[in-house]
TORKE-818330 format. One record per residue (C-alpha): residue in one letter; x negated, y negated, z. Coordinates in Angstrom, 3 decimals, padded with zeros to 6 digits, always signed. Example, Ala and Ser with C-alpha at 12.3 -4.5 7.8 and 13.67 -1.06 7.14 Angstrom:
REM TORKE-818330
<badren type="A" c1="-012.300" c2="+004.500" c3="+007.800"/>
<badren type="S" c1="-013.670" c2="+001.060" c3="+007.140"/>
***
This chain:
REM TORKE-818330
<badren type="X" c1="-007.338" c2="-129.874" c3="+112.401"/>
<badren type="X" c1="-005.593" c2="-131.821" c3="+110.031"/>
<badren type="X" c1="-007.496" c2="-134.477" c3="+107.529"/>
<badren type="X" c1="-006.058" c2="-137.726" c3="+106.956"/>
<badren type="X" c1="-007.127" c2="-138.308" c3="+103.274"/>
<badren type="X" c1="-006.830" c2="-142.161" c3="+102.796"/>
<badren type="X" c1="-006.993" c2="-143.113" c3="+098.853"/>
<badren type="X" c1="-006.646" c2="-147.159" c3="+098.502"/>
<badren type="X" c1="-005.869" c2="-147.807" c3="+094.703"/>
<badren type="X" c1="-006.737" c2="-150.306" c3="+092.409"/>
<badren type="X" c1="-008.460" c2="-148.915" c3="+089.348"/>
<badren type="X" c1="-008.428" c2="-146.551" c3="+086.382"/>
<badren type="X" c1="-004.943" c2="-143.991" c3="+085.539"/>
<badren type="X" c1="-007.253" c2="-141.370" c3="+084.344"/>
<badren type="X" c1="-009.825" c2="-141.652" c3="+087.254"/>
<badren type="X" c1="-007.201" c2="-141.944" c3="+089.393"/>
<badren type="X" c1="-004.833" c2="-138.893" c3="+088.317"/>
<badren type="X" c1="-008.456" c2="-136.972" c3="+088.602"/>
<badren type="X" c1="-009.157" c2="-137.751" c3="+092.136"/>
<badren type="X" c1="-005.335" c2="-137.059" c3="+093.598"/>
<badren type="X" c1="-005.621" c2="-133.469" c3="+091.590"/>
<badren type="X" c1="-008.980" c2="-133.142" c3="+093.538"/>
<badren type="X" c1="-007.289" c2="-133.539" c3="+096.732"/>
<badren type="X" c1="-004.392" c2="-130.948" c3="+096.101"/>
<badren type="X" c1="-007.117" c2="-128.367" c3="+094.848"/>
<badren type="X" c1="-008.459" c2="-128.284" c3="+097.783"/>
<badren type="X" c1="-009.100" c2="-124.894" c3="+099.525"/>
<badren type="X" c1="-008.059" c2="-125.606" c3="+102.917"/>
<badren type="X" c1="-004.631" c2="-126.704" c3="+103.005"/>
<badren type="X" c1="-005.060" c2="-128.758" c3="+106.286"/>
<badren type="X" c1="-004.921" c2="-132.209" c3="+104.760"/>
<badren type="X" c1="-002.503" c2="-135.351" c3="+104.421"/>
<badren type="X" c1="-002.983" c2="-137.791" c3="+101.576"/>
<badren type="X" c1="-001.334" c2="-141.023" c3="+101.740"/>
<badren type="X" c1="-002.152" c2="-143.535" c3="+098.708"/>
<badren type="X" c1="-002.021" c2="-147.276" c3="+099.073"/>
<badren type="X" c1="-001.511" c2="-149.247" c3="+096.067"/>
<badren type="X" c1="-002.914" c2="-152.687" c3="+096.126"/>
<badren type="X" c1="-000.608" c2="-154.188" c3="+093.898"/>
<badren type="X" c1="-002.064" c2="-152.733" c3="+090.315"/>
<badren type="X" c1="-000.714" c2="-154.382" c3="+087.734"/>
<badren type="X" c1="+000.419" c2="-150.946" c3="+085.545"/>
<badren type="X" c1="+002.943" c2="-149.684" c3="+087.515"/>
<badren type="X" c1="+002.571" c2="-146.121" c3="+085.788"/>
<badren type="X" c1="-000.054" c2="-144.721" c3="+088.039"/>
<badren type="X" c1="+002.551" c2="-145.377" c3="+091.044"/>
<badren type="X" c1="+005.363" c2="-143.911" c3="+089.215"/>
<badren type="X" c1="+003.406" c2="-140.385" c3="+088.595"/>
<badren type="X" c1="+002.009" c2="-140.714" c3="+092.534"/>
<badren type="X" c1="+005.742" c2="-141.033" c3="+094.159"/>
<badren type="X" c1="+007.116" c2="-138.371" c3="+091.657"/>
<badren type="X" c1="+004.358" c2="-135.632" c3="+092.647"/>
<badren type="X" c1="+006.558" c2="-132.716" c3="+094.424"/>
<badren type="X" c1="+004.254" c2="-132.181" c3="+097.395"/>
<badren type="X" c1="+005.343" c2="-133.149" c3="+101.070"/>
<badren type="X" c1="+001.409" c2="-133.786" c3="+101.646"/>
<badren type="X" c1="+001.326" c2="-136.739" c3="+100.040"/>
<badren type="X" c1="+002.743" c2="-140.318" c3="+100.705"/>
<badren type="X" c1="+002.903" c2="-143.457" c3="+098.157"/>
<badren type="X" c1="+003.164" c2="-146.925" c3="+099.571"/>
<badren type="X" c1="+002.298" c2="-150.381" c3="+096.821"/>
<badren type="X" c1="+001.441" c2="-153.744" c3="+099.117"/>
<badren type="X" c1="+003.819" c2="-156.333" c3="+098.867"/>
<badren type="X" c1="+000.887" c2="-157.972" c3="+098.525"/>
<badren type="X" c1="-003.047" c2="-157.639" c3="+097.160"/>
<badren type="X" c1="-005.122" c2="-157.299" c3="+100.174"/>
<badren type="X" c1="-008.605" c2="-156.587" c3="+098.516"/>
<badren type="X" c1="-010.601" c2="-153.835" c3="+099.991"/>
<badren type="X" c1="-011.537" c2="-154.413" c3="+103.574"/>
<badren type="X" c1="-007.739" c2="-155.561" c3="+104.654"/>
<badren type="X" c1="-006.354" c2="-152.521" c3="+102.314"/>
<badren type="X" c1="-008.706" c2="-150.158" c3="+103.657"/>
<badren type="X" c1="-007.293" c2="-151.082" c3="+107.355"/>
<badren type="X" c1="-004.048" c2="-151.024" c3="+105.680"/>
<badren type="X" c1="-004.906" c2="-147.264" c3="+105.127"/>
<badren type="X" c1="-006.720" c2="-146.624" c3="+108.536"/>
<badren type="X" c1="-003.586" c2="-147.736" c3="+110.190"/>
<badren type="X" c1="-001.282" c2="-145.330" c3="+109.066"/>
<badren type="X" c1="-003.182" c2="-142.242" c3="+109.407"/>
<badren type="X" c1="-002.664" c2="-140.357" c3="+112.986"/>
<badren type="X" c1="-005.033" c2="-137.599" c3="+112.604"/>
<badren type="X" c1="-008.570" c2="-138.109" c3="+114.967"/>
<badren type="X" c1="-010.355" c2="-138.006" c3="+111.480"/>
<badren type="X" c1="-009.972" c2="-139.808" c3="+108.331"/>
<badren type="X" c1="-011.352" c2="-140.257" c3="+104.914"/>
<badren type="X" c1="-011.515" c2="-143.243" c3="+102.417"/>
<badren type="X" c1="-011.379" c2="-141.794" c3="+099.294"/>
<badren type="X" c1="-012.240" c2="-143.937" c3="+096.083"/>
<badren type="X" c1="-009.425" c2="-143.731" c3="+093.433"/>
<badren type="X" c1="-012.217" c2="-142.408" c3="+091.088"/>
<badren type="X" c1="-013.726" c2="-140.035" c3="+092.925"/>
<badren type="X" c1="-013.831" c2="-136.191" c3="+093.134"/>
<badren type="X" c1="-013.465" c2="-133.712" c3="+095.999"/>
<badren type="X" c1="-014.323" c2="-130.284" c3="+095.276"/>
<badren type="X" c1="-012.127" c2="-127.659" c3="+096.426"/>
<badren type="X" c1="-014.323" c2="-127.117" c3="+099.522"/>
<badren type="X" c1="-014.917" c2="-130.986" c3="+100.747"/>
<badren type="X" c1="-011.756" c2="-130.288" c3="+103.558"/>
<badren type="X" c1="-013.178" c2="-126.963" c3="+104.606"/>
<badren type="X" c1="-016.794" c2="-127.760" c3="+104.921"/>
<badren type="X" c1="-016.197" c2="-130.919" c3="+106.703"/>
<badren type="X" c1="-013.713" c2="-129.210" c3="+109.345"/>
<badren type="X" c1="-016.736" c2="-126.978" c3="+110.126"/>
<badren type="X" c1="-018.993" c2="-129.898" c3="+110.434"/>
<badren type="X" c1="-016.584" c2="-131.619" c3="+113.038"/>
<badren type="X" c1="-016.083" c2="-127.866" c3="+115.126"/>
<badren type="X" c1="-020.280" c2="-127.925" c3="+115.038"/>
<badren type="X" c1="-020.494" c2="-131.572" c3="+116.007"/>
<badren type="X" c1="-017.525" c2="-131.998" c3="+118.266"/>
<badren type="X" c1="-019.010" c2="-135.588" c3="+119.604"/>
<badren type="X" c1="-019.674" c2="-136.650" c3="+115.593"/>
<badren type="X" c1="-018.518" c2="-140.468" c3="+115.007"/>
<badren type="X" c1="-018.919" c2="-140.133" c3="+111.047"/>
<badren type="X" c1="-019.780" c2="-137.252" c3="+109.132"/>
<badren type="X" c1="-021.348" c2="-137.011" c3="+105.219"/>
<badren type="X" c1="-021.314" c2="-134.063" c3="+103.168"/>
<badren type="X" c1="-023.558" c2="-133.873" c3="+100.602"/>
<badren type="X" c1="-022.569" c2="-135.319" c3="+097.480"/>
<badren type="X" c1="-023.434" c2="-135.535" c3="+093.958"/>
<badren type="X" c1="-023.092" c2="-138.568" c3="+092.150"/>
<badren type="X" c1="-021.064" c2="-138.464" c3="+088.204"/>
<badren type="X" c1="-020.670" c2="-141.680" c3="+085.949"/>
<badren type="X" c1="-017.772" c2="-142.961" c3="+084.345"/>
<badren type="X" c1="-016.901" c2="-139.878" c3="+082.119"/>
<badren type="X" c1="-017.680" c2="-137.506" c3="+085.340"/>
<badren type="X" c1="-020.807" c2="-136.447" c3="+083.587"/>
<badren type="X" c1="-024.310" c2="-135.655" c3="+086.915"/>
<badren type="X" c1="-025.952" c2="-138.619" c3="+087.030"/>
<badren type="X" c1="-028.891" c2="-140.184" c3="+088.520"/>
<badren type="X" c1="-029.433" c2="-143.575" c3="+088.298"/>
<badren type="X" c1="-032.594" c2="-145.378" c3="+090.525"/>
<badren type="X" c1="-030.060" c2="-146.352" c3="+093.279"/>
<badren type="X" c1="-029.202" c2="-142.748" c3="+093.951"/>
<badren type="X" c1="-033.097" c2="-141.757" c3="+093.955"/>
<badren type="X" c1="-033.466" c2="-144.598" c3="+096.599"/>
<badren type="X" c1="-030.619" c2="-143.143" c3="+098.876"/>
<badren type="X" c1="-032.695" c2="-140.106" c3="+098.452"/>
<badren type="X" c1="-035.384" c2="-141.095" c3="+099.882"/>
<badren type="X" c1="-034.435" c2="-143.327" c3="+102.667"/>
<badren type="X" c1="-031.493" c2="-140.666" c3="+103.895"/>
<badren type="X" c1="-032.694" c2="-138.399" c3="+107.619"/>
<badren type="X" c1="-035.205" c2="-136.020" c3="+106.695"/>
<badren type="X" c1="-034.570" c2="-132.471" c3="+107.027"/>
<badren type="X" c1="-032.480" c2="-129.677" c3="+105.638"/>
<badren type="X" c1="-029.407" c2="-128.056" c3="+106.930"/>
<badren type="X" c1="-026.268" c2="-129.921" c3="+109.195"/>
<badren type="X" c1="-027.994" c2="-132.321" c3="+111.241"/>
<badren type="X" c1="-027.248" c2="-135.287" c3="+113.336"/>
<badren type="X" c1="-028.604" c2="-138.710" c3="+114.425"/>
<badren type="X" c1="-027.642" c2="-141.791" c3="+117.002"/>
<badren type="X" c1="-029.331" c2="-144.728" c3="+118.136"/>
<badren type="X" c1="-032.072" c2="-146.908" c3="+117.204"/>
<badren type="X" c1="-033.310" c2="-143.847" c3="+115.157"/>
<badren type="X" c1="-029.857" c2="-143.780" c3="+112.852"/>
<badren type="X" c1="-029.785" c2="-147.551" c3="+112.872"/>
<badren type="X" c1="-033.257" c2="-147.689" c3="+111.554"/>
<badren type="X" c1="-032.085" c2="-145.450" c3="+108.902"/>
<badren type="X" c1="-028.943" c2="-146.824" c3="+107.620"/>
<badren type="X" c1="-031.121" c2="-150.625" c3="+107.739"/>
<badren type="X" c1="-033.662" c2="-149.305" c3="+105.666"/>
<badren type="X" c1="-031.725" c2="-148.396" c3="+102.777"/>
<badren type="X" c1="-027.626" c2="-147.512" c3="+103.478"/>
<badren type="X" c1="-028.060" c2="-144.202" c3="+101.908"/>
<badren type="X" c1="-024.094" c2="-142.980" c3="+103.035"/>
<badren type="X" c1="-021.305" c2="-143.079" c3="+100.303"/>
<badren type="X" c1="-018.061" c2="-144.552" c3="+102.162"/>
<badren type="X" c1="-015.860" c2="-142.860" c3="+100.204"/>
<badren type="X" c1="-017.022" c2="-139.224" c3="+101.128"/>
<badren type="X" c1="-017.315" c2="-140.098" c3="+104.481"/>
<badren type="X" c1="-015.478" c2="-138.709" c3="+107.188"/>
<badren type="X" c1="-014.552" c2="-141.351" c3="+110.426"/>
<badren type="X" c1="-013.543" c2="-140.490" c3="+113.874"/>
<badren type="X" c1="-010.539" c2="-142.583" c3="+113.451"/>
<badren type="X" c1="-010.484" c2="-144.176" c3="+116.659"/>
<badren type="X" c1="-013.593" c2="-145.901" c3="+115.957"/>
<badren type="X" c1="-012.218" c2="-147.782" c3="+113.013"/>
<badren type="X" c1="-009.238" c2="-149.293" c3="+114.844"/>
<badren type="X" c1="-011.164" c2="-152.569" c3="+115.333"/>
<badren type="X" c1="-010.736" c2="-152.853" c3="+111.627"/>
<badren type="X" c1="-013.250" c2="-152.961" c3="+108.760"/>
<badren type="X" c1="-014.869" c2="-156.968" c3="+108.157"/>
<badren type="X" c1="-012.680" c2="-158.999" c3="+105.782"/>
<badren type="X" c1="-015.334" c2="-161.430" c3="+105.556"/>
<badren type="X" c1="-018.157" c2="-158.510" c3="+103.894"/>
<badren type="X" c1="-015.865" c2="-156.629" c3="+101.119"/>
<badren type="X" c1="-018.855" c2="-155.426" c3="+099.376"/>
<badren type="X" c1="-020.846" c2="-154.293" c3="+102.556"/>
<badren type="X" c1="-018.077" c2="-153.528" c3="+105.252"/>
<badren type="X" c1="-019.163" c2="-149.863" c3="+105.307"/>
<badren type="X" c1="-022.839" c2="-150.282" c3="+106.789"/>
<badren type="X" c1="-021.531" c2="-153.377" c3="+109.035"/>
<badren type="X" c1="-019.158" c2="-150.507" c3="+110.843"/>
<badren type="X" c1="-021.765" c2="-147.953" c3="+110.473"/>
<badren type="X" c1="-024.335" c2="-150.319" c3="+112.640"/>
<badren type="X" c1="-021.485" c2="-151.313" c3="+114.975"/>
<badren type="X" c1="-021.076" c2="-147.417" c3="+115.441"/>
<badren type="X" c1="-024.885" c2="-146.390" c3="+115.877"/>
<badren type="X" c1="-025.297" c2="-149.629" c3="+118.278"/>
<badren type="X" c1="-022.560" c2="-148.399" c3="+120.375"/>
<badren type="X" c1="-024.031" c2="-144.777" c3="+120.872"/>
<badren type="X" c1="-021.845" c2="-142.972" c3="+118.144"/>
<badren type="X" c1="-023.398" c2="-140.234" c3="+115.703"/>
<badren type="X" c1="-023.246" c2="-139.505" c3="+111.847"/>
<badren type="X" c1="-023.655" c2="-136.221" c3="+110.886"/>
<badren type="X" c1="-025.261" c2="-135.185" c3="+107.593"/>
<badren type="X" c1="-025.005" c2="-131.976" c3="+105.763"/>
<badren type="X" c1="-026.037" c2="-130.851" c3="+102.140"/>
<badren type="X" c1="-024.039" c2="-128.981" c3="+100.638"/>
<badren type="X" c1="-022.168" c2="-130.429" c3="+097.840"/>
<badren type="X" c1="-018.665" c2="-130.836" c3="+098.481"/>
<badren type="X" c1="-018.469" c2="-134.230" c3="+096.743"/>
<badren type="X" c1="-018.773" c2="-136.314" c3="+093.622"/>
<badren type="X" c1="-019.177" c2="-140.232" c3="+093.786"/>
<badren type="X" c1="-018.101" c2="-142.075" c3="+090.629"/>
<badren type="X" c1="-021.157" c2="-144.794" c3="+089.601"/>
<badren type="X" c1="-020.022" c2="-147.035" c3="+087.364"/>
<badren type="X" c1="-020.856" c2="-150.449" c3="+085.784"/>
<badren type="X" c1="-016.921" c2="-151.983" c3="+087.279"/>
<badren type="X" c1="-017.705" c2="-151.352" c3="+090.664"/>
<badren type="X" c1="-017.427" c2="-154.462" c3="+093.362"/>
<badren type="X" c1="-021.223" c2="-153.642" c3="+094.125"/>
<badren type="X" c1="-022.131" c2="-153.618" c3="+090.462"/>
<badren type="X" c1="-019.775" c2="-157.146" c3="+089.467"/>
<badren type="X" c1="-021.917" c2="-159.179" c3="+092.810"/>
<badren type="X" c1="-024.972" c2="-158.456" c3="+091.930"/>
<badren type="X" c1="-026.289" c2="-160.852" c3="+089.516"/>
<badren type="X" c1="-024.094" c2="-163.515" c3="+090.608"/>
<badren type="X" c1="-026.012" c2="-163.055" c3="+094.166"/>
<badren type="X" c1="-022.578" c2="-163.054" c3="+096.348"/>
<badren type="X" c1="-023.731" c2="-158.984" c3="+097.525"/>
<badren type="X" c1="-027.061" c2="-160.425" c3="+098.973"/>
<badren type="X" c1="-025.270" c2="-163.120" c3="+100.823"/>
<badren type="X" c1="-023.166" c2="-160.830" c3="+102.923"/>
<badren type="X" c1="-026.449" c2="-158.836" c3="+103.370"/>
<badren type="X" c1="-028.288" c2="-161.540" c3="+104.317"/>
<badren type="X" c1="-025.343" c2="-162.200" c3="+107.080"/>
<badren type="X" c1="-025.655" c2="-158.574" c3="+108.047"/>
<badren type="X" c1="-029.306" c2="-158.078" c3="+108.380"/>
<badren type="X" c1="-028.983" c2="-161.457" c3="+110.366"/>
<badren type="X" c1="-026.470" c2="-159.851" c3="+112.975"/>
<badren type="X" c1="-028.260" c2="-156.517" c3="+113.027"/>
<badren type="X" c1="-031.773" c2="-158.181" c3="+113.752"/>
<badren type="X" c1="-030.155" c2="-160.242" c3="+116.492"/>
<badren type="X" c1="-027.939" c2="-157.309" c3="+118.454"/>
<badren type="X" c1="-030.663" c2="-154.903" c3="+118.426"/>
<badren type="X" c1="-032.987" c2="-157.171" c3="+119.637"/>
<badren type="X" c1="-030.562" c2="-157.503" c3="+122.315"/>
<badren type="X" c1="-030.802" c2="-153.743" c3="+122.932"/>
<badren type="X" c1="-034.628" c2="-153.698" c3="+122.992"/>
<badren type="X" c1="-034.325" c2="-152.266" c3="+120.049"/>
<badren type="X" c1="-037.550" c2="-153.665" c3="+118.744"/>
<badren type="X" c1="-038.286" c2="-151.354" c3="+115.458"/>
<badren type="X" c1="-034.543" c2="-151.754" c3="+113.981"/>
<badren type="X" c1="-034.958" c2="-155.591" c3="+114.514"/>
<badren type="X" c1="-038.046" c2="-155.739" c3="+112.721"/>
<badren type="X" c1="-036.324" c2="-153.610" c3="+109.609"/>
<badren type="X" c1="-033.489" c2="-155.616" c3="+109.984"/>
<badren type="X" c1="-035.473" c2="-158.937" c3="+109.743"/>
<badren type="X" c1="-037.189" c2="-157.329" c3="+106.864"/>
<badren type="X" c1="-034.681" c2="-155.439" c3="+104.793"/>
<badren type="X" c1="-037.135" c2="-154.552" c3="+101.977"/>
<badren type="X" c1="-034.939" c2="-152.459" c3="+100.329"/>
<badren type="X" c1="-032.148" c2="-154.988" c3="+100.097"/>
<badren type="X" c1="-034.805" c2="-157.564" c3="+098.698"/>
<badren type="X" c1="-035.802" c2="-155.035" c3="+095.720"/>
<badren type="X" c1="-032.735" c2="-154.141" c3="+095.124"/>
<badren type="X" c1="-031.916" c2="-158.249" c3="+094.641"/>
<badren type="X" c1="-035.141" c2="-158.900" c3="+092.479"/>
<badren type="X" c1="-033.682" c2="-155.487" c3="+090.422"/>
<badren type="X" c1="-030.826" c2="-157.979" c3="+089.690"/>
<badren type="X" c1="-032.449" c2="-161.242" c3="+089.096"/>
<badren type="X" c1="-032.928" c2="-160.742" c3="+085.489"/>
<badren type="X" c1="-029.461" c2="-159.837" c3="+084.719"/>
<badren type="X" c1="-028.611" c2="-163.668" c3="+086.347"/>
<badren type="X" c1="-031.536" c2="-165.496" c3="+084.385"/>
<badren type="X" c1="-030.413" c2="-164.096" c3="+080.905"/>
<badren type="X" c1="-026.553" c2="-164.792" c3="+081.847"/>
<badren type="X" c1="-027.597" c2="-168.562" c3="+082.890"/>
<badren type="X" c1="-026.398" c2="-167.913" c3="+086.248"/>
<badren type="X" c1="-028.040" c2="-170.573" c3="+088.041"/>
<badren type="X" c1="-026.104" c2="-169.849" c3="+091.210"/>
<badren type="X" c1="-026.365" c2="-166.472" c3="+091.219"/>
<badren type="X" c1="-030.356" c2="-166.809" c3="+090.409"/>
<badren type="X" c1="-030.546" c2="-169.418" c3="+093.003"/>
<badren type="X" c1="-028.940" c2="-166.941" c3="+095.854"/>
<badren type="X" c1="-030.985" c2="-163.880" c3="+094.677"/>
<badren type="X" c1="-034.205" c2="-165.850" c3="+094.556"/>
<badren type="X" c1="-033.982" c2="-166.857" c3="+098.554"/>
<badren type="X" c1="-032.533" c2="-163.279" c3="+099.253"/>
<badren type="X" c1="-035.971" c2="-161.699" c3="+097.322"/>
<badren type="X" c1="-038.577" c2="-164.198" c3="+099.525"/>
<badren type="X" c1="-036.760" c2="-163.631" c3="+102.336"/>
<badren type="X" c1="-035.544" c2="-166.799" c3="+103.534"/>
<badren type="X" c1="-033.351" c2="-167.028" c3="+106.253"/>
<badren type="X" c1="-029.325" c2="-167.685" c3="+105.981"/>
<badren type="X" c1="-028.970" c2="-170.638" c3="+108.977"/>
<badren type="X" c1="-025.525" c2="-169.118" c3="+110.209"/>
<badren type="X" c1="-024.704" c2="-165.478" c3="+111.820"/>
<badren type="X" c1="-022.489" c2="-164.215" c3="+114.134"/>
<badren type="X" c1="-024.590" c2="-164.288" c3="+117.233"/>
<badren type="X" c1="-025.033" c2="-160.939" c3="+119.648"/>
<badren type="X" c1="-022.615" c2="-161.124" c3="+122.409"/>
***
């Protein structure tokens, strides 16, 4: 089976020259990479991407910048292979990612999304492990080994604390062709991943280290966090989720949904950074994201 590798690019030459070499390292050979520029202003990275002498990997620049969620379905819609990956432009496969995750798939042959384990670097690719990552930790499916969940009990999960990391991921590519939400660039990964577990579909999640996920302070996540604009979406989310799984008779992944404690510490974890910066917005939105307060408008269940 081949692996559509799907690299969206906006971002850093040396982070991104790193994470294309990662790809063609790879041990497995069964892999396509096509890279989507979204309109970077230094044209050098694309220069060095179209001139690379391998028939495995494609170069296409936007005529326009889409932003994540429309470039990501950009990317998504020119891959043919049943599985795909959205690789960040900073981030690091090791030379087994391919192989490992082809086993995973043969294992799991009904697996909707599958995530290997990863290890998370900073900016200068140095281990790191910062209190988000410790949180993942602990909220991720207990266990050891390949294992798999679906329904309420992986919806539960993922509304707890999103403990995935999109770009390691590996989709059933089908699945995505409804297209990633343009209106929640910061959390369109978790609003498929619920759409996915709600419908029946699995993630499977392994340990072994076949990945490295680039934390750093540029990130989208990292730039809306004081200013409060992250918690909005993820007060629309949580709104959603509460309401469809309800709907299911889901009763336990409402309640977490209405509750979203993690998302809530993770806002009051950001309300100083918007008090010293005299965001009053931003420290505004956070505040009625930390008590809880309901956003009047969702997208109702269907």
């Amino acid at each position: 089976m081949t692996l559509d590798i799907l690299m969206p690019f906006y971002g850093r030459f040396d982070h991104f020259r790193i994470a294309v070499e990662s790809v063609r390292a790879q041990n497995s050979a069964d892999w396509r990479l096509t890279i989507v520029d979204d309109v970077y202003p230094d044209l050098a990275p694309g220069r060095w991407a179209a001139a690379l002498d391998d028939l495995r990997i494609s170069y296409v620049r936007n005529t326009e910048n889409l932003r994540p969620s429309r470039n990501y379905n950009k990317s998504v819609s020119l891959a043919s292979s049943d599985f795909v990956v959205l690789m960040g432009c900073d981030d690091v496969m090791l030379p087994g990612y391919v192989s490992r995750v082809t086993e995973l798939i043969a294992q799991f042959p009904d697996a909707s999304v599958v995530q290997p384990g990863v290890r998370v670097i900073d900016e200068n690719g140095h281990a790191s492990n910062p209190l988000a990552d410790r949180v993942k930790r602990w909220y991720r499916l207990p266990g050891s080994g390949p294992r798999s969940a679906s329904g309420e009990t992986l919806a539960i999960s993922l509304l707890r604390g999103n403990w995935t990391y999109f770009p390691s991921l590996a989709w059933r590519r089908e699945l995505l062709q409804a297209g990633f939400r343009t209106d929640l660039d910061v959390v369109q990964d978790l609003a498929m991943l619920f759409d996915i577990a709600s419908a029946g579909g699995t993630l499977v999640l392994d340990d072994e280290v076949v990945f490295e996920y680039r934390r750093h302070g540029t990130s989208v996540s990292a730039v809306t966090g004081f200013d409060g604009s992250k918690f909005i979406q993820e007060n629309t989310l949580f709104a959603e989720a509460a309401s469809i799984s309800t709907g299911l008779g889901w009763k336990r992944a409402a309640r977490v949904a209405r509750r979203h404690l993690a998302s809530r510490l993770n806002a009051a974890s950001e309300l100083p950074g918007a008090i010293r910066s005299r965001n009053t917005v931003g420290r505004s939105t956070l505040t009625r994201h930390i008590l809880g307060l309901p956003y009047k408008t969702f997208r109702p269940a269907p």
